[in-house]
SETI-742083 format. One line per field, with one value per residue: residue number from 0; residue in one letter; x, y, z of N, C-alpha, C in turn. Coordinates in pm, whole numbers, plus 50000, padded with zeros to 5 digits. Layout:
! residues N
n: [NUM; ...]
res: [a; ...]
nxx: [X; ...]
nyy: [Y; ...]
nzz: [Z; ...]
caxx: [X; ...]
cayy: [Y; ...]
cazz: [Z; ...]
cxx: [X; ...]
cyy: [Y; ...]
czz: [Z; ...]
! end
This chain:
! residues 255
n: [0; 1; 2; 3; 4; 5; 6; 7; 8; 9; 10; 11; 12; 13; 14; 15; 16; 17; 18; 19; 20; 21; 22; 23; 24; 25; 26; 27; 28; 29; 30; 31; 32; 33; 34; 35; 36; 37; 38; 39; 40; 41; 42; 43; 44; 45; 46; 47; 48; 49; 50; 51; 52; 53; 54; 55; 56; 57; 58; 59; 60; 61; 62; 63; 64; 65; 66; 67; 68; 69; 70; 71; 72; 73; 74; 75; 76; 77; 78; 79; 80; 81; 82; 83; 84; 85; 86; 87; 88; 89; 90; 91; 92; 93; 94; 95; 96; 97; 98; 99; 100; 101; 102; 103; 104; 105; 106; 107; 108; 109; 110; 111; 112; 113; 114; 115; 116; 117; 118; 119; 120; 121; 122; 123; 124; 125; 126; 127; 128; 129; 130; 131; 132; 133; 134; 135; 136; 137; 138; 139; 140; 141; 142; 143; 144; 145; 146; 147; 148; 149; 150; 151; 152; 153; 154; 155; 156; 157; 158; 159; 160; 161; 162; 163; 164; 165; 166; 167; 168; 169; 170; 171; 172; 173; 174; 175; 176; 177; 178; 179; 180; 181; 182; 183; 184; 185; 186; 187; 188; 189; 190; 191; 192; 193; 194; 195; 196; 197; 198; 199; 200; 201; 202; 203; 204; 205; 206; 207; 208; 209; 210; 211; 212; 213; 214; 215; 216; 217; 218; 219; 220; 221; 222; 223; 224; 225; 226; 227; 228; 229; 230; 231; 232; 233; 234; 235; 236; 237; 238; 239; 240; 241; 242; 243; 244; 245; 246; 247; 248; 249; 250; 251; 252; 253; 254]
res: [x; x; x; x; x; x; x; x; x; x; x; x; x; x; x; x; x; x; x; x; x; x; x; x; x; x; x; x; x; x; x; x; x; x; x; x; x; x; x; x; x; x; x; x; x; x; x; x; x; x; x; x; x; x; x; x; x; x; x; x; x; x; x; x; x; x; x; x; x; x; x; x; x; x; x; x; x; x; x; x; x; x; x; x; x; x; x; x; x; x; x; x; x; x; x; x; x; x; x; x; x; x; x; x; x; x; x; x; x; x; x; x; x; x; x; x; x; x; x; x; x; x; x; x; x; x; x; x; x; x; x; x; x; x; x; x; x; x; x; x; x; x; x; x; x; x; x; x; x; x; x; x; x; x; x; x; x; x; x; x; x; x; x; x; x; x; x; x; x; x; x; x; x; x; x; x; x; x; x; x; x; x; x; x; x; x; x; x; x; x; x; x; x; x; x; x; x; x; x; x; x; x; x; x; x; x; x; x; x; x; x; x; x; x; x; x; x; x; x; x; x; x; x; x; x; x; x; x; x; x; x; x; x; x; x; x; x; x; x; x; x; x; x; x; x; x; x; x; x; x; x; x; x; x; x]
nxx: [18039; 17880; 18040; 18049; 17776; 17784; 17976; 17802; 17590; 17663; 17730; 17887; 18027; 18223; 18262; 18002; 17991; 18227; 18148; 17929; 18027; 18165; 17947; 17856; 18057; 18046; 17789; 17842; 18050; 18092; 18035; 17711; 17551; 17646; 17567; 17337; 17213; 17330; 17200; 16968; 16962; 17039; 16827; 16659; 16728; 16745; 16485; 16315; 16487; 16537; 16715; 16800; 17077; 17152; 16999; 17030; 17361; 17302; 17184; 17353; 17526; 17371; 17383; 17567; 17553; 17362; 17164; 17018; 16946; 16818; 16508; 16436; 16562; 16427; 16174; 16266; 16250; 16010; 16083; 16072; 16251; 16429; 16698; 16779; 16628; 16727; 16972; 16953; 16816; 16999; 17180; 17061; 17001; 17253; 17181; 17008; 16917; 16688; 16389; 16177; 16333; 16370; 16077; 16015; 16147; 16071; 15837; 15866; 15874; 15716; 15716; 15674; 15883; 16121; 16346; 16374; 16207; 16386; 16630; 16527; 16415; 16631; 16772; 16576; 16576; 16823; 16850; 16677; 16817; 16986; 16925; 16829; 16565; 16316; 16007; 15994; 16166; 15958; 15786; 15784; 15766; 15627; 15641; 15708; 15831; 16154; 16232; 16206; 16075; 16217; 16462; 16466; 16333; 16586; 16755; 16599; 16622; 16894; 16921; 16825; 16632; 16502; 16349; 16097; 15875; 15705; 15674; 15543; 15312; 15228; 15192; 14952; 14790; 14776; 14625; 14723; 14769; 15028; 15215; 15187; 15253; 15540; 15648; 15600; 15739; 16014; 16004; 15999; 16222; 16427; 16346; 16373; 16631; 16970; 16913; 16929; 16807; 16781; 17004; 17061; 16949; 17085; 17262; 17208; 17115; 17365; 17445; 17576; 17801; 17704; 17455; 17195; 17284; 17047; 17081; 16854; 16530; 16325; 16013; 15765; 15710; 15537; 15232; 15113; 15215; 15042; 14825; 14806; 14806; 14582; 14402; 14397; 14331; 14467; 14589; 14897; 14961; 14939; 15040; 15309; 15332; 15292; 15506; 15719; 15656; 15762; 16034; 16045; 15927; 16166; 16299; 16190; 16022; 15750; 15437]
nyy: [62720; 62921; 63020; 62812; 62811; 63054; 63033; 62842; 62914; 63116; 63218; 63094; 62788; 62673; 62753; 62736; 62404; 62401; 62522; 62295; 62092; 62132; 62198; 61922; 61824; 61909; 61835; 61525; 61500; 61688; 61882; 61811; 61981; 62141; 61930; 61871; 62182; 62192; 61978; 62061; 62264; 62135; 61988; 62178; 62307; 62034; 62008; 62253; 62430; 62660; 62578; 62317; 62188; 62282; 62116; 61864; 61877; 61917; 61676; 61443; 61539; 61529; 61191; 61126; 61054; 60796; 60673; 60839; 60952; 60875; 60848; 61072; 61153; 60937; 61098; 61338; 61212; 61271; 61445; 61678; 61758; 61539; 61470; 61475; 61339; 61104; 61051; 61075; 60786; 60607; 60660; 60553; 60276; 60154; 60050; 59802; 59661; 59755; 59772; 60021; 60167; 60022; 59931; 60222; 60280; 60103; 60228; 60384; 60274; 60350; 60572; 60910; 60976; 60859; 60822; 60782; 60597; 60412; 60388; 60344; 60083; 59910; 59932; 59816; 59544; 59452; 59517; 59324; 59078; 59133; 59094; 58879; 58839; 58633; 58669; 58959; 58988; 58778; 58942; 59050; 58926; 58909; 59203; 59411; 59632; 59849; 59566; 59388; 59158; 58980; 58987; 58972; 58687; 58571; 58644; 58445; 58197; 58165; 58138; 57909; 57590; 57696; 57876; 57778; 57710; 57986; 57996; 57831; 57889; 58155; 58090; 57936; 58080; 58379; 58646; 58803; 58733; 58735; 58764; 58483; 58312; 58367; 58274; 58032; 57987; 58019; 57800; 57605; 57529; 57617; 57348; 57161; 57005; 56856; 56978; 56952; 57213; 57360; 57408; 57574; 57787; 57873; 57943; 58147; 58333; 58414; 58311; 58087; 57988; 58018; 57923; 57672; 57328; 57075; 56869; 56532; 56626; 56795; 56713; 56868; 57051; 56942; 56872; 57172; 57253; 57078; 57155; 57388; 57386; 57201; 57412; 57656; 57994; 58149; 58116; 58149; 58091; 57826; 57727; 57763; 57611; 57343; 57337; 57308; 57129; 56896; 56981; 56880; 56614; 56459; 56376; 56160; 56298; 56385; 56254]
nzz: [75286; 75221; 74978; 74786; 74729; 74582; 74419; 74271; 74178; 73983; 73637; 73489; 73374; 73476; 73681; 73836; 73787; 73989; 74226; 74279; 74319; 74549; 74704; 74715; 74849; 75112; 75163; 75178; 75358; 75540; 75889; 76106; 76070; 75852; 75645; 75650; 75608; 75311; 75222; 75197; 75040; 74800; 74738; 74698; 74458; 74323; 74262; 74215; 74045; 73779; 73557; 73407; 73383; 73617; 73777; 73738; 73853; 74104; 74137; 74094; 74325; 74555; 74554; 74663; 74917; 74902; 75052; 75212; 75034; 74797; 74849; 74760; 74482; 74413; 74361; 74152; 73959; 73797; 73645; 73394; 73214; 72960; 72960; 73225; 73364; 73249; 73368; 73641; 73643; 73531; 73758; 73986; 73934; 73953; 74193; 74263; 74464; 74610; 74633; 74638; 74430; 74179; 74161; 74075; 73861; 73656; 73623; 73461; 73198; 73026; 72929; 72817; 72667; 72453; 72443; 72763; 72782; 72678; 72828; 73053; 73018; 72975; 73180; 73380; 73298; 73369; 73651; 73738; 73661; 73814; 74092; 74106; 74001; 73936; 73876; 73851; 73572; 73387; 73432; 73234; 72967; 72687; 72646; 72391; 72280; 72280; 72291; 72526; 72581; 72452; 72556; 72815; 72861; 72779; 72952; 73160; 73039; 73089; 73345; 73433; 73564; 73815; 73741; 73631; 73782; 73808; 73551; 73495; 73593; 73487; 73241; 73265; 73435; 73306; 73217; 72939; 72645; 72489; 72692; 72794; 72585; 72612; 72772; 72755; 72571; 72684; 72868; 72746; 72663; 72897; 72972; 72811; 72787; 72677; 72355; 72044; 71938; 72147; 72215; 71959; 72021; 72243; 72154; 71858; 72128; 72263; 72484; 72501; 72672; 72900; 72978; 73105; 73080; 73139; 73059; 73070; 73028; 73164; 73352; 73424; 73280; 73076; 73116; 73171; 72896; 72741; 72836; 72727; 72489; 72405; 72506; 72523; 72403; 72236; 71865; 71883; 72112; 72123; 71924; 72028; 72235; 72144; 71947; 72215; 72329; 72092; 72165; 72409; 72316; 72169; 72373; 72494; 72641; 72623; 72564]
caxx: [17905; 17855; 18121; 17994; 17650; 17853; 17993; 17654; 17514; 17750; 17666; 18008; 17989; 18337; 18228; 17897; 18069; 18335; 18046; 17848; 18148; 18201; 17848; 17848; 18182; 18019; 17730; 17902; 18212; 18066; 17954; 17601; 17483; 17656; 17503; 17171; 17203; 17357; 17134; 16827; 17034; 17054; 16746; 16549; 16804; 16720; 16349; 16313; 16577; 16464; 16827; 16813; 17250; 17194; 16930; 17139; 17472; 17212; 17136; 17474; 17570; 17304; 17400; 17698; 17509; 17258; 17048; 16962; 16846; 16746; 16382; 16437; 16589; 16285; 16063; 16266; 16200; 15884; 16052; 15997; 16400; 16453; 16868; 16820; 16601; 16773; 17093; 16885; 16818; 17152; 17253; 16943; 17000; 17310; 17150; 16916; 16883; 16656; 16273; 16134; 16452; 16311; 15999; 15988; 16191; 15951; 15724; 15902; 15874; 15532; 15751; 15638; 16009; 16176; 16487; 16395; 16153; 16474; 16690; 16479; 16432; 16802; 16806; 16491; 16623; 16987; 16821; 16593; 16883; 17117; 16865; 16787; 16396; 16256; 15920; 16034; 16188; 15861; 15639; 15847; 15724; 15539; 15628; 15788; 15896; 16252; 16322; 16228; 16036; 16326; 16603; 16380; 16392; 16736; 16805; 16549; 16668; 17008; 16930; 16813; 16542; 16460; 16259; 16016; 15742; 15731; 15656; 15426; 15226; 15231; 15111; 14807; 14672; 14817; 14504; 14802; 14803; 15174; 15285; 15195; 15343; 15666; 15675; 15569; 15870; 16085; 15965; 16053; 16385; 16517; 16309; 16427; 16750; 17021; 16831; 16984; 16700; 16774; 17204; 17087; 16903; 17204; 17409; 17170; 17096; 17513; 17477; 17575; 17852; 17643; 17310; 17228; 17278; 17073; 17092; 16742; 16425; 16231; 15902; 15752; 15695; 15452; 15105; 15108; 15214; 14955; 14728; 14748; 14776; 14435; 14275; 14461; 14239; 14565; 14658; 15070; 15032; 14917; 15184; 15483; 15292; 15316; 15675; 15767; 15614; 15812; 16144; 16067; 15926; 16286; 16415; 16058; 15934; 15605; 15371]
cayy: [62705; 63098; 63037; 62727; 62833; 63155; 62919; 62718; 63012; 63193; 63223; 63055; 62649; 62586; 62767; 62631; 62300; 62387; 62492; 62201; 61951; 62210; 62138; 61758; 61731; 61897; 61713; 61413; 61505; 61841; 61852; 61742; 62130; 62142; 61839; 61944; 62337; 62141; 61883; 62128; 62371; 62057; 61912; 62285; 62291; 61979; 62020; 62366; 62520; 62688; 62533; 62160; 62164; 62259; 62056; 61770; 61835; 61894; 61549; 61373; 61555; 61421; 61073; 61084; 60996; 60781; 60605; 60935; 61095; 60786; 60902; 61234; 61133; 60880; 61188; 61355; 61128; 61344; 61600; 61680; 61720; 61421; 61463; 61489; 61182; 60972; 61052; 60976; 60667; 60556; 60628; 60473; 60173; 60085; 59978; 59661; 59572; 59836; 59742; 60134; 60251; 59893; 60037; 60348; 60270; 60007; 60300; 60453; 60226; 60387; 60749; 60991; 61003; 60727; 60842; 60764; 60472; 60318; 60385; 60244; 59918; 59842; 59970; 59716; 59401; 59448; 59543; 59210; 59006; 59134; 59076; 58735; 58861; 58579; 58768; 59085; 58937; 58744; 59015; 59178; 58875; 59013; 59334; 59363; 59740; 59822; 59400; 59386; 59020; 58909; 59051; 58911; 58528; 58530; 58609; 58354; 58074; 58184; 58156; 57772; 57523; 57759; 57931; 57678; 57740; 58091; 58057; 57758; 58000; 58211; 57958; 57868; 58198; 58516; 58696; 58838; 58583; 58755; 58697; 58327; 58273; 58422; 58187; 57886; 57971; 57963; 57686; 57498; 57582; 57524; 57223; 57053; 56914; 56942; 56896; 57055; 57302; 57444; 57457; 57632; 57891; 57952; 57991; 58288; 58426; 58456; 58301; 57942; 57957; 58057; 57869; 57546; 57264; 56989; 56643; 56520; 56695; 56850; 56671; 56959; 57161; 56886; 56906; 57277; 57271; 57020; 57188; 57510; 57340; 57150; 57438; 57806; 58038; 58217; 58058; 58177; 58047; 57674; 57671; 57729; 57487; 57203; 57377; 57305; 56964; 56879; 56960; 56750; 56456; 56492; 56301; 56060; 56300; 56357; 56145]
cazz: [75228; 75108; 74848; 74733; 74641; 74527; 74284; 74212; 74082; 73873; 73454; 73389; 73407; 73516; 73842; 73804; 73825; 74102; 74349; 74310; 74391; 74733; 74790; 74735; 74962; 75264; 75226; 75229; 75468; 75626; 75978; 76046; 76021; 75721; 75583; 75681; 75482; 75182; 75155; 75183; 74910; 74682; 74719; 74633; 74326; 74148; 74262; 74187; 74015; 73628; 73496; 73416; 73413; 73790; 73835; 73733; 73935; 74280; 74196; 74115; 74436; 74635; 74519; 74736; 75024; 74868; 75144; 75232; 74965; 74725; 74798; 74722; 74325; 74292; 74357; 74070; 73832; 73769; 73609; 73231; 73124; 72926; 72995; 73388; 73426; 73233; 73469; 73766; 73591; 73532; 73892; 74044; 73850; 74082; 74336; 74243; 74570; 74677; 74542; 74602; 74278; 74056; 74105; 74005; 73726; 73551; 73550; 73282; 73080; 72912; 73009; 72678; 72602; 72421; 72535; 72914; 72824; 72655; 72927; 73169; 72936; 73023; 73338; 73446; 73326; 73439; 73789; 73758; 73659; 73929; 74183; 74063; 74023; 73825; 73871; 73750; 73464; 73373; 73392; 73093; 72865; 72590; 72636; 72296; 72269; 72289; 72277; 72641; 72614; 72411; 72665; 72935; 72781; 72739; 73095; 73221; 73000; 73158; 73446; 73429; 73569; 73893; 73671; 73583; 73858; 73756; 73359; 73464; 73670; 73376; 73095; 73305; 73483; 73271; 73080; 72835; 72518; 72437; 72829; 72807; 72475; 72607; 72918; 72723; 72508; 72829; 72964; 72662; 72646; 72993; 73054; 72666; 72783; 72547; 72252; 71941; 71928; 72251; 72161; 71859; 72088; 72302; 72000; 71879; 72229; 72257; 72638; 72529; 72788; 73061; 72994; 73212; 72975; 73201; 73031; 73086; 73029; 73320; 73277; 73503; 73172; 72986; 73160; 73153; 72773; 72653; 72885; 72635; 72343; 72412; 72559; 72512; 72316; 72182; 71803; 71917; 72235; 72103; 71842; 72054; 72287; 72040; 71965; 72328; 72340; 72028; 72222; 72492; 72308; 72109; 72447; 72517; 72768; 72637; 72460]
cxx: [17869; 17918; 18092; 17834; 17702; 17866; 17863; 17616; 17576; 17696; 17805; 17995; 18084; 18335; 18145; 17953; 18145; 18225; 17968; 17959; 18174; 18076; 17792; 17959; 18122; 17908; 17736; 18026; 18165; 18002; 17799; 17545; 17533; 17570; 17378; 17137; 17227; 17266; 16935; 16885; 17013; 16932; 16673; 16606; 16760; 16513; 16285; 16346; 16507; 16606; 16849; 16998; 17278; 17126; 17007; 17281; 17440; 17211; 17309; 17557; 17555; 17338; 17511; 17648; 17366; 17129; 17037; 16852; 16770; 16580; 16328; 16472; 16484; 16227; 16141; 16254; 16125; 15944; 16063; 16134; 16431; 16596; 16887; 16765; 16664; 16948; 17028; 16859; 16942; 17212; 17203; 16993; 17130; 17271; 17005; 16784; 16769; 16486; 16218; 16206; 16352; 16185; 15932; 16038; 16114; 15864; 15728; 15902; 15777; 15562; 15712; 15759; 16088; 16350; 16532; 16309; 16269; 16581; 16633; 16440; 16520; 16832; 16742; 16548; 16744; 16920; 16733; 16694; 17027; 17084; 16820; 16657; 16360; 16073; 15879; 16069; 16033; 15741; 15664; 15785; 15678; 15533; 15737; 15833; 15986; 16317; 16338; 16169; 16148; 16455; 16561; 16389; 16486; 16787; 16752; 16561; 16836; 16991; 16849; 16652; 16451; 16342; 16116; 15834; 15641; 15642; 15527; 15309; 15134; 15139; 14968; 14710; 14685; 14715; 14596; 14818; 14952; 15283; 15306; 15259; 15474; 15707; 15679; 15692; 16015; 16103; 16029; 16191; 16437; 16411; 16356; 16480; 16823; 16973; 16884; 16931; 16754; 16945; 17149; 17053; 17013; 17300; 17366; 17150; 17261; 17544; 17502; 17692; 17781; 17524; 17298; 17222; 17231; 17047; 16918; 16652; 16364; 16079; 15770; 15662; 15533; 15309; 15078; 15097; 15077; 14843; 14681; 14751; 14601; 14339; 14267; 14354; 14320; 14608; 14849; 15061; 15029; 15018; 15283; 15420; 15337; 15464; 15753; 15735; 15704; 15953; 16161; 16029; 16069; 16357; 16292; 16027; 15792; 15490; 15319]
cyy: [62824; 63057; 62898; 62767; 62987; 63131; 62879; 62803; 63115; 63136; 63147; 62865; 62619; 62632; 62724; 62435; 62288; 62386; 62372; 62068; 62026; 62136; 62018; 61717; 61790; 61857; 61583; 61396; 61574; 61741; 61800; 61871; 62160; 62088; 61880; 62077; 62287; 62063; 61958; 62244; 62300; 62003; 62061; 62279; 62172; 61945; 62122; 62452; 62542; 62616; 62410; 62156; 62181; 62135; 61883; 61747; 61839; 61715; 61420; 61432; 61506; 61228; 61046; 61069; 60910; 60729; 60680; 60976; 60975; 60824; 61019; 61204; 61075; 61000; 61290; 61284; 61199; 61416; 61571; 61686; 61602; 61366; 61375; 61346; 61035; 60954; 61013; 60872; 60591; 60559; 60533; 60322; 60071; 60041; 59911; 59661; 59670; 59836; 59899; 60167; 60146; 59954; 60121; 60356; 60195; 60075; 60369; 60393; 60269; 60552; 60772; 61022; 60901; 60720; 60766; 60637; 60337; 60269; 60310; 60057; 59862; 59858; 59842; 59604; 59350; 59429; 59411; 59118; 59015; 59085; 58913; 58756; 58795; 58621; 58854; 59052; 58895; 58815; 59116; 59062; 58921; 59125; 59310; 59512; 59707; 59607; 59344; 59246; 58922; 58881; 58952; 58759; 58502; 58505; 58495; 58278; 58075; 58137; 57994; 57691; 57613; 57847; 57881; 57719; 57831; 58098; 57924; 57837; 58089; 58143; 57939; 57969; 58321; 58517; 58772; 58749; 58621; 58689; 58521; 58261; 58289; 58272; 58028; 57893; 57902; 57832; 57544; 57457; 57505; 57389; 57082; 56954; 56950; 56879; 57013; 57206; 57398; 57472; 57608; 57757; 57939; 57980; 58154; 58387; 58482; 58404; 58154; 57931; 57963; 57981; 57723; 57464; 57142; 56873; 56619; 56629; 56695; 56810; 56767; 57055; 57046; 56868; 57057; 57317; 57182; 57067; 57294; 57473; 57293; 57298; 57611; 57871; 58079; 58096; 58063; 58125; 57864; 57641; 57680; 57640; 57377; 57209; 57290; 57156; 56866; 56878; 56886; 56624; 56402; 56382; 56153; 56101; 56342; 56265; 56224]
czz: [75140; 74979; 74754; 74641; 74580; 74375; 74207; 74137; 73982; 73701; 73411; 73491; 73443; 73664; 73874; 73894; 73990; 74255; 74371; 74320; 74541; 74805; 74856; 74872; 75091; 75282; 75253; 75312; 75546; 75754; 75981; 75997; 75901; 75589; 75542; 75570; 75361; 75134; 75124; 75015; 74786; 74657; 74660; 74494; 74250; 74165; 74188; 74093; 73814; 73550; 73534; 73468; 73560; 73839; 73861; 73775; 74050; 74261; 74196; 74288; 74533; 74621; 74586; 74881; 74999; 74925; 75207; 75164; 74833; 74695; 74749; 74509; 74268; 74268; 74212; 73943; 73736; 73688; 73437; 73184; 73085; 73039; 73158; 73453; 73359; 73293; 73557; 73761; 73610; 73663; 73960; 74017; 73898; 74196; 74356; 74348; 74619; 74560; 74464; 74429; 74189; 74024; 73994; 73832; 73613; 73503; 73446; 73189; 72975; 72945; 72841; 72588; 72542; 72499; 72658; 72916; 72777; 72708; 73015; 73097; 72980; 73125; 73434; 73382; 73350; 73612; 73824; 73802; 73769; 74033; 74210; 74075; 73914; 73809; 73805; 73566; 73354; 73358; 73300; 73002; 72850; 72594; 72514; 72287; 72353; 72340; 72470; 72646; 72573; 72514; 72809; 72966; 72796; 72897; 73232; 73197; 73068; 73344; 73535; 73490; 73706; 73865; 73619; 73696; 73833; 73670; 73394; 73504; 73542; 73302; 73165; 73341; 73376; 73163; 72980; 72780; 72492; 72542; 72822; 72673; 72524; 72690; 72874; 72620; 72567; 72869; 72885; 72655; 72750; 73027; 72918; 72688; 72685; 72428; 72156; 71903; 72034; 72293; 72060; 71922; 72149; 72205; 71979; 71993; 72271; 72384; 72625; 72631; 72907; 73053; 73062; 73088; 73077; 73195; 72990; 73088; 73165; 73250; 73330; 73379; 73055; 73007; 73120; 73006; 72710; 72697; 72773; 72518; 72270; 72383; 72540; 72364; 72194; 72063; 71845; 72027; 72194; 72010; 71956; 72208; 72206; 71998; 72070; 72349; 72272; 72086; 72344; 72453; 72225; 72244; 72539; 72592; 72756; 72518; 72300]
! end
């Protein structure tokens, strides 16, 4: 342990380096008293420490036991080094399954850094779409910086008719006119059928192998649409209403 933080702290980065792999292996191999001194050593380091380059191998270190220390990296999040949080990002970002990381990460999306709000852009709808969070997904419509309503779409028309409850939800309650445009886009899509309109979409979205292609129109989608067409305050949401109507009367499912 001495010669490890010996290492950690030295002015030359290839020792730099060497200590903070000593430190990571006995907090992830070391006894538990080991564990314990290391993981308090690493956690003051990327909390603390005046040198982002440490601050950032405390935390890749810590990451080798991560359902430990997971709440310890959200809590760096906070910190002001662009570099360091958008590595905590990127690690975080393995592991979906875990709501607290999704989270925290969505909150960057409005982070002051483009850097880390663009990182986390890709980070949150990979982590939606791994999770199968048609939710998550959905509550990125209309967010149009970094192409996150677009990105968002793609993976919910991917991801087929399951989606439908969801975006109707959407279309009828959401006080965002951009949100309910997005959803009523959606909705159109997977509920069309294959209707040339909604080929041509998987052509541009690049997911025509993967998109549900399912015959018949989902008639599920045509109350809801004529509902906003009638009645939606939003001019964009009543066009791609009448849009969406248009691709299902394309197979006689709405009048």
């Amino acid at each position: 342990m001495d010669e490890a933080l010996k290492l950690a702290q030295s002015s030359d980065s290839t020792k730099v380096e060497s200590g903070f792999q000593k430190l990571g292996t006995l907090f992830e191999k070391g006894t538990s008293q080991q564990r314990a001194v290391a993981r308090q050593v690493l956690r003051e380091i990327l909390l603390h420490n005046d040198k982002a380059y440490n601050r950032k191998q405390a935390a890749w270190a810590l990451f080798r036991r991560f359902e430990e220390t997971y709440p310890l990296l959200i809590q760096a999040l906070d910190q002001e080094e662009t570099d360091l949080v958008v590595g905590i990002i990127q690690l975080l970002q393995t592991h979906p399954e875990k709501p607290a990381v999704v989270r925290s990460i969505h909150k960057l999306l409005d982070h002051h850094s483009y850097k880390v709000r663009t990182t986390a852009a890709d980070a949150v709808v990979g982590m939606y779409q791994a999770t199968g969070d048609i939710a998550g997904l959905a509550s990125l419509l209309g967010v149009y910086e970094n192409d996150l309503s677009a990105n968002a779409a793609i993976k919910l028309t991917v991801m087929g008719r399951k989606v439908v409850p969801e975006l109707i939800d959407i279309v009828k309650t959401s006080s965002d006119a951009s949100q309910r445009h997005g959803a009523a886009l959606v909705l159109a899509m997977v509920c069309g059928g294959t209707t040339p309109k909604q080929e041509k979409f998987a052509d541009l979205a690049l997911v025509k192998a993967m998109i549900e292609m399912p015959g018949p129109p989902d008639r599920r989608a045509v109350e809801p649409l004529i509902d906003a067409l009638l009645h939606d305050e939003s001019e964009m949401v009543r066009e791609i209403a009448a849009q969406g109507l248009g691709y299902l009367g394309d197979a006689q499912a709405a009048p």
